[in-house]
Residue frames as qw, qx, qy, qz and C-alpha x, y, z in Angstrom:
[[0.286, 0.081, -0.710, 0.638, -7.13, 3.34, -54.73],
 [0.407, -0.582, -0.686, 0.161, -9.68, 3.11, -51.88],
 [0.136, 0.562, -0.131, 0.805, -10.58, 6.78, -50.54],
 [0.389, -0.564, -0.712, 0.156, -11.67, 6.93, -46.92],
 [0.029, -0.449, 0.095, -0.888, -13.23, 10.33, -45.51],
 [0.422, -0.605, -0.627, 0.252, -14.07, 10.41, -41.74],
 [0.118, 0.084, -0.280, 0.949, -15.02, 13.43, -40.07],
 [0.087, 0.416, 0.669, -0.610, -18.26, 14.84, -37.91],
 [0.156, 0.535, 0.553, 0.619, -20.87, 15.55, -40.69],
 [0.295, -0.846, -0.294, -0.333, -22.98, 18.61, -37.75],
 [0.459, -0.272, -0.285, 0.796, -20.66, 21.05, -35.99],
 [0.033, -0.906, -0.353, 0.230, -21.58, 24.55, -34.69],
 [0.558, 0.579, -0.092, 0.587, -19.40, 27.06, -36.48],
 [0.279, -0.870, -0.009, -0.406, -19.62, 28.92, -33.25],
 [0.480, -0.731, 0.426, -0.234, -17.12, 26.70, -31.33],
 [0.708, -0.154, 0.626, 0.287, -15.54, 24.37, -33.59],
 [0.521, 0.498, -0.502, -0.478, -14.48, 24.25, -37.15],
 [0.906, 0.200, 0.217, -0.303, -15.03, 20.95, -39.24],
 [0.318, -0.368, 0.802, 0.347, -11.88, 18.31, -40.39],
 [0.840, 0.493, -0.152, -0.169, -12.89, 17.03, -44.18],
 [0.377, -0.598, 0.631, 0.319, -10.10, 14.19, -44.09],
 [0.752, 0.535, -0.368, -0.111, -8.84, 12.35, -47.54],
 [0.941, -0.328, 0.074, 0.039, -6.58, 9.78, -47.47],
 [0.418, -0.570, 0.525, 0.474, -2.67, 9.37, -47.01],
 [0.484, -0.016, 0.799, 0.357, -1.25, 9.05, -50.65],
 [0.353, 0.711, 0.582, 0.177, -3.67, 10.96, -52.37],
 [0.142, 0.151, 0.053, 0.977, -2.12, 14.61, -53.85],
 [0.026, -0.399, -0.467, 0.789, -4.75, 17.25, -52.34],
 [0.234, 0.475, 0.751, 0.394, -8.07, 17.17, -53.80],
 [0.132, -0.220, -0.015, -0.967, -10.28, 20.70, -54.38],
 [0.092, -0.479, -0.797, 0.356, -12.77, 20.60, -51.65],
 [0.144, -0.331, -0.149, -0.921, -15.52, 23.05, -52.69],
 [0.171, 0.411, 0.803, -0.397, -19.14, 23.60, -49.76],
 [0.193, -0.281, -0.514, -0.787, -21.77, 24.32, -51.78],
 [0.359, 0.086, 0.633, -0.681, -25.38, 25.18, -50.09],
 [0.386, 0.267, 0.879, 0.084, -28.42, 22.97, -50.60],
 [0.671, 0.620, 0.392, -0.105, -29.61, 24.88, -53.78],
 [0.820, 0.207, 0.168, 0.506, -25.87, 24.33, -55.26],
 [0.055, 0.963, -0.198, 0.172, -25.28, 28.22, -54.66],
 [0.653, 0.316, -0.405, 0.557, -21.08, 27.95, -53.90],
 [0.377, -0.915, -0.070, -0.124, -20.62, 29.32, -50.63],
 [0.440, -0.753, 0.482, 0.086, -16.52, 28.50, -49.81],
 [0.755, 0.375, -0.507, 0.178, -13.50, 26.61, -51.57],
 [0.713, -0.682, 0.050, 0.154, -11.62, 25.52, -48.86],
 [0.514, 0.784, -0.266, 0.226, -7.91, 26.39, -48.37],
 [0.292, -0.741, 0.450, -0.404, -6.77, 25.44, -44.95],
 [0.864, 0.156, -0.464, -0.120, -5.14, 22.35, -45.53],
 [0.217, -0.592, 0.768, -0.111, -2.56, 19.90, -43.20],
 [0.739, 0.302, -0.598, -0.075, -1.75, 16.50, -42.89],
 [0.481, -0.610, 0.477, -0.412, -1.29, 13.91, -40.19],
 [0.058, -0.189, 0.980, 0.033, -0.20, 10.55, -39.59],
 [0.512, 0.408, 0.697, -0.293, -4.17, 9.68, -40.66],
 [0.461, 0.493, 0.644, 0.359, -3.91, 11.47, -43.54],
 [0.021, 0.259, 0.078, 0.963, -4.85, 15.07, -45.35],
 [0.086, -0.621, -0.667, 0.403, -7.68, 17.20, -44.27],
 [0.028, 0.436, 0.235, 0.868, -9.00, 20.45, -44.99],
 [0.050, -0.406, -0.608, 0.680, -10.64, 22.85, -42.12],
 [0.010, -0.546, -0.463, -0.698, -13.80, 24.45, -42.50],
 [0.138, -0.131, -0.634, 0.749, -14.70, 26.68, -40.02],
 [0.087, 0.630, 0.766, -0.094, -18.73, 27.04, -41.30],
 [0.145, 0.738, 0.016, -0.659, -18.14, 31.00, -42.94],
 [0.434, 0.810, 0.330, -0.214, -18.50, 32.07, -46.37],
 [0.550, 0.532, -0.002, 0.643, -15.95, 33.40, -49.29],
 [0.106, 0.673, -0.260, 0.684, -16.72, 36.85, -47.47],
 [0.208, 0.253, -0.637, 0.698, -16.02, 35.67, -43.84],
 [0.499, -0.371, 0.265, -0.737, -19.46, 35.37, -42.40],
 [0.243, -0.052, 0.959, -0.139, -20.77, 32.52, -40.76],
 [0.386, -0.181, -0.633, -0.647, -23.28, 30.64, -42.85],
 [0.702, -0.230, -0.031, -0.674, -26.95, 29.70, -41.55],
 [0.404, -0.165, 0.879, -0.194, -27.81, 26.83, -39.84],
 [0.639, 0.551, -0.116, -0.524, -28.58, 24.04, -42.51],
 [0.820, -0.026, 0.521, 0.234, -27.79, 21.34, -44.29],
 [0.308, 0.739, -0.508, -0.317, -24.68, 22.27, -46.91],
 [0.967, 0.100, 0.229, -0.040, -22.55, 20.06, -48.91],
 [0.351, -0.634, 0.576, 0.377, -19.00, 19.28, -49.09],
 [0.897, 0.429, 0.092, -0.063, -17.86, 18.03, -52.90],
 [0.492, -0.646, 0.507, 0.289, -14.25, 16.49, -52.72],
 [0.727, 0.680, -0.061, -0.079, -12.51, 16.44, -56.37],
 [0.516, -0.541, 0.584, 0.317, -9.59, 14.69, -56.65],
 [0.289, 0.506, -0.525, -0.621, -10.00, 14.80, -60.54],
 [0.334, 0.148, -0.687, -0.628, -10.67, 11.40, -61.65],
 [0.385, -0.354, -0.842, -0.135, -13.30, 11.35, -58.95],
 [0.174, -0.431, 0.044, -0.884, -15.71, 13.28, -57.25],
 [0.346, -0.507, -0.707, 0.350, -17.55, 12.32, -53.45],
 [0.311, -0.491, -0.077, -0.810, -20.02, 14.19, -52.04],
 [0.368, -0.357, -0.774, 0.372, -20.68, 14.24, -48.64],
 [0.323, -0.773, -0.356, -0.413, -23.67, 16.08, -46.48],
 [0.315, 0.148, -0.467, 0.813, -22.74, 18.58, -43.82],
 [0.446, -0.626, -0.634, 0.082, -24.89, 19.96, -40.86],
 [0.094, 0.287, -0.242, 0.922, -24.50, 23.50, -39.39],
 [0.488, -0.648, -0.564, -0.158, -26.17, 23.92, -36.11],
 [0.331, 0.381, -0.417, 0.756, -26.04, 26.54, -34.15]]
């Protein structure tokens, strides 16, 4: 099946958080951000669902809750018997 992921690749963590969306129909893949020298920095866990589809919120902080640097990170969306990577932007 076709996977389509829309969402704003450069958001400030300071006044928005960031939709990662997956399509309807697809069980709920492990979204992990990783920073740009592959160091893990967040799984995500704040999932929902709308009449577009799943999603997953990132609100641009860390495992331990801080906000990360401004930078270019990377979202990697595993839905097991396929993996997408997609570049992210933090600007603050």
């Amino acid at each position: 099946p076709q996977t389509t992921l829309r969402f704003k690749n450069v958001f400030n963590p300071a006044t928005e958080t960031m939709a990662i969306r997956y399509a309807a129909g697809v069980a709920r893949p492990s979204i992990t951000i990783y920073d740009r020298k592959g160091r893990e920095i967040k799984i995500l866990s704040d999932y929902g669902a709308d009449a577009e589809g799943g999603y997953a919120r990132w609100d641009g902080r860390n495992t331990e809750g801080s906000v990360v640097a401004s930078g270019v990170y990377m979202a990697v969306i595993n839905y097991g018997f396929r993996v997408d990577k997609r570049k992210v932007v933090v600007i603050k």
